[in-house]
Every structure is written in C-alpha cells, then in structure tokens.
C-alpha positions in Angstrom: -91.7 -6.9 -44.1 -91.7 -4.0 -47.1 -90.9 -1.8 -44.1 -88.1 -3.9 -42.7 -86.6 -3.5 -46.2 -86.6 -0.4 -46.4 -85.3 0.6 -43.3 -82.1 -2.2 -43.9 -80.9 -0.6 -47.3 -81.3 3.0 -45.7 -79.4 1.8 -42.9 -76.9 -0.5 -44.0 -74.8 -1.2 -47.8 -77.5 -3.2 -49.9 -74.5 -5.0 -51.1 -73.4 -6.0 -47.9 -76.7 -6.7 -46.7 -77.3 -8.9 -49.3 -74.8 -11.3 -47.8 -75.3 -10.6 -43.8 -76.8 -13.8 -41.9 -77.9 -11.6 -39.8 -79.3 -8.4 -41.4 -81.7 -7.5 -38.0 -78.4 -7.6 -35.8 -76.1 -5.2 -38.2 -79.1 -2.7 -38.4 -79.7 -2.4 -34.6 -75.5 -2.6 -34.2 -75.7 0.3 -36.7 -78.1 2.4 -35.4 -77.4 2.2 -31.3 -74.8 0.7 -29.4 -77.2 0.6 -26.8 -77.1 -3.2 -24.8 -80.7 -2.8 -23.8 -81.9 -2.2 -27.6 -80.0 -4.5 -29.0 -81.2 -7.3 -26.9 -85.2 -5.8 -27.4 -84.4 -6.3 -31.3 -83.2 -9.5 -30.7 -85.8 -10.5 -28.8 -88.6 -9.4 -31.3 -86.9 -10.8 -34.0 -87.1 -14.5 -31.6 -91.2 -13.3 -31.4 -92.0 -12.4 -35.2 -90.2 -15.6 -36.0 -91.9 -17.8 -34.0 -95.5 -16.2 -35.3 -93.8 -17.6 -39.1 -93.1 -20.7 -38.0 -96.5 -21.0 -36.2 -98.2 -19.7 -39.4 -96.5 -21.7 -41.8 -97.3 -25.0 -39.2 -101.2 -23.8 -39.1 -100.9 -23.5 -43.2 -99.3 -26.5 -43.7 -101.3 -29.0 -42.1 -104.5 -26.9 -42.8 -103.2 -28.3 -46.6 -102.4 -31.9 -46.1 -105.7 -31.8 -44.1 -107.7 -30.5 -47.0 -105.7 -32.7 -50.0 -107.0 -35.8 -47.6 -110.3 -34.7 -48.0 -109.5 -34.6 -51.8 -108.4 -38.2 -51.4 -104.9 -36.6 -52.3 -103.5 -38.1 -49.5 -104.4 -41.1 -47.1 -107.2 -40.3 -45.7 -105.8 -40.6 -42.2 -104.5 -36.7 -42.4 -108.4 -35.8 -42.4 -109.0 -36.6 -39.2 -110.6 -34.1 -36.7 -109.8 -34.0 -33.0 -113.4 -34.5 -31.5 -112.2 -32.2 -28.2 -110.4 -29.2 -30.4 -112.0 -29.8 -33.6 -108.4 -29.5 -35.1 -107.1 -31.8 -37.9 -104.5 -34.2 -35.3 -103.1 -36.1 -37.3 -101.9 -34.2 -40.3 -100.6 -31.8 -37.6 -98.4 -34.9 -36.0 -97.0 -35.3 -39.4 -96.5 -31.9 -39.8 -94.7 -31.2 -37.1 -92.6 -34.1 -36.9 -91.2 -33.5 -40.7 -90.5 -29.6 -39.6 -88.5 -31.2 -36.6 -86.5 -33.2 -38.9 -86.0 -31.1 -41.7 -84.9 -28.2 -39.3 -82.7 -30.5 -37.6 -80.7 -31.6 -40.3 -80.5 -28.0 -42.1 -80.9 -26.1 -39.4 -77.4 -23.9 -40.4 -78.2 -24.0 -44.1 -80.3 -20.9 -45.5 -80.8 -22.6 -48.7 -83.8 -24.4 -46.9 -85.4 -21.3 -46.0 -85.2 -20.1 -49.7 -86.8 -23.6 -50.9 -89.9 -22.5 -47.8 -90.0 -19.5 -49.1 -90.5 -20.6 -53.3 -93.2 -22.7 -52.2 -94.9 -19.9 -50.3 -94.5 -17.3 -53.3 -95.2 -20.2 -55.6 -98.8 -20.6 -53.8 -99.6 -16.9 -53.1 -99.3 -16.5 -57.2 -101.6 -18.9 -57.5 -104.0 -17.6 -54.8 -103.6 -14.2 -56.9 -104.2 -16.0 -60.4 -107.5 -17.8 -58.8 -108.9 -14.7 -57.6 -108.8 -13.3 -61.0 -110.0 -16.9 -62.3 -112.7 -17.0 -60.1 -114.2 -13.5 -60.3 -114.2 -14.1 -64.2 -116.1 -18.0 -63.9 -118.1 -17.2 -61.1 -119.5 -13.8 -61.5 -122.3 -14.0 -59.4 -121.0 -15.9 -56.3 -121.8 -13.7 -53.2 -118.0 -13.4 -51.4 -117.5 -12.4 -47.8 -114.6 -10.2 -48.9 -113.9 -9.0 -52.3 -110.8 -8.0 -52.7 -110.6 -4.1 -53.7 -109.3 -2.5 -56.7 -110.0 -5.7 -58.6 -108.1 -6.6 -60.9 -104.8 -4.6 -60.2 -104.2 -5.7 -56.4 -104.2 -9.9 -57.8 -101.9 -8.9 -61.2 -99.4 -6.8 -58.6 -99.6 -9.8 -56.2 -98.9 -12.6 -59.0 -95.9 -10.2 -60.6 -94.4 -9.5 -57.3 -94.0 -13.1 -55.8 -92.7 -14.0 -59.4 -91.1 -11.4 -58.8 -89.3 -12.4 -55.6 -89.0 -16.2 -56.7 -87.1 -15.3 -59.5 -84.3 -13.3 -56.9 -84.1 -16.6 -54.4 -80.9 -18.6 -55.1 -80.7 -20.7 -57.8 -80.5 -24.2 -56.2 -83.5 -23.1 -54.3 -85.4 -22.4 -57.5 -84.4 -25.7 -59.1 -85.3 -28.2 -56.0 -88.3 -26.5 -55.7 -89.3 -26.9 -59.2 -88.0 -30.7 -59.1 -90.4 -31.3 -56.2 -93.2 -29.3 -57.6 -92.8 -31.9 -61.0 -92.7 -34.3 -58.8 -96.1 -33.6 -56.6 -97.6 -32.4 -60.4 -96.6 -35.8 -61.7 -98.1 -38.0 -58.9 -101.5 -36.0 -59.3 -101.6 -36.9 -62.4 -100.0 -40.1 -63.1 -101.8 -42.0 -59.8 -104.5 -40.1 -57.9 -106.4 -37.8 -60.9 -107.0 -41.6 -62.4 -108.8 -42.4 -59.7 
C-alpha cells in the first residue's frame, strides 16, 4: 500500500488525488492509454479488493468468535462447524451485517473511512500490547518476536494514529461514539458479571 502511495503522488497532483474516487483509474489513464492495461489494472484492483474484504470477513468473525468465548457475546457466535472446524455462526452474522451495511452505503466512502478507524484503531492497540506484553511477561517463549523491539511497535502505534487522525472527520467521530458505546457495555453489563 506505501508503494501504491507513492507511485499516485509521483504520478498524479496530490491535491487532486486527494479528492479522485477513483485514484487507481486516473494513474493507469495517466500513465498509458493503452485499453489492455487499463482493463489489467482494473481488474487487479477487483482481485486486491476482494482479498480485503475476505480478510477483514476472516478478522471479523475470528473476533465476535473469540469475545463469545469471553462471554462478551451470546455464546451462540462460539460455535465450531464440526466438518470445517470454522466458527459458523459468527461468520452467518458476519456476513449478513457486511451485506447490509454495504448495501445501504454501498456509494458512500465515509463507511469505508469508519472500516478503516476501527482497523487502525486495533492495529495501535496490537502495537501498544506488544510493548505491554514483552514488559509483563518477560520470560514467555514467543513463536515470533518481533525485531527491532521496541522501535517497530512505537512506529506502528504513531503511524495508524497517525493515519486516523487524517480520515474525515465524521468518520472519526462515529467511530469514537461506537467505540464509547462498545467501552460502555463492557463495563456497565458484562465486566459485572
């Protein structure tokens, strides 16, 4: 994605880009008038979107699942598929709220800026517990240890507050209102019990 980046502001006005709906589309336009590449771009761009989606599908549910087994949620998004060993259930949910919430705002990129606070909002936290961790448990043996410890979790913590604090603005506020929201029900109903 860094790549992609930098390759748009060399190609195309960062001002401009800024405000292009479809930023993949100007580049190739600007670089070749060439049918055949343009419609390869294009095509990619379908591919690499539909590995997010998949992704954020497979991280999603993979997080209801494990807040069921927190008794976070009902405990119905915990169960496990006994022929794929998958967690069913919270992926039915999951699915079907993507579905919906992509067919209502499916021409609004605000929705994708709100996706995209919650997924910088827990990558800095995956950066702060790495430091957090390392500090508490010492000792713990770790399949992978992430290198250059602890400059590569501070750099990963500043940049996504980094790139939160460029998304637009009524992203950043329903985000947090939700995130208050989620915070308040943990405390309020389910950390009493």
């Amino acid at each position: 994605a860094a790549a992609d980046a930098v390759v748009e502001v060399g190609v195309l006005d960062w001002k401009e880009a800024g405000n292009d709906a479809h930023p993949l589309a100007s580049i190739a336009q600007a670089v070749s008038d060439n049918q055949i590449f343009f419609e390869f771009i294009s095509f990619s761009a379908l591919i690499a979107t539909g590995s997010v989606v998949l992704s954020s599908i497979i991280g999603g549910t993979r997080a209801s699942f494990a807040m069921a087994r927190d008794r976070l949620l009902p405990q119905k998004f915990d169960k496990v598929s006994k022929k794929f060993g998958t967690p069913y259930y919270s992926i039915i949910v999951g699915c079907a709220i993507i579905v919906i919430f992509a067919g209502i705002f499916y021409n609004n990129i605000d929705t994708i800026s709100i996706v995209n606070f919650g997924s910088l909002f827990t990558y800095l936290f995956v950066n702060l517990a790495v430091i957090k961790l390392r500090k508490k448990e010492p000792d713990t043996e770790r399949g992978f240890k992430v290198p250059l410890y602890p400059i590569v979790p501070i750099i990963g913590a500043a940049a996504c507050i980094g790139m939160m604090y460029y998304l637009q603005d009524n992203a950043k506020i329903i985000s947090l209102v939700w995130g208050a929201v989620g915070l308040g029900i943990y405390f309020f109903i389910y950390r009493k019990k």
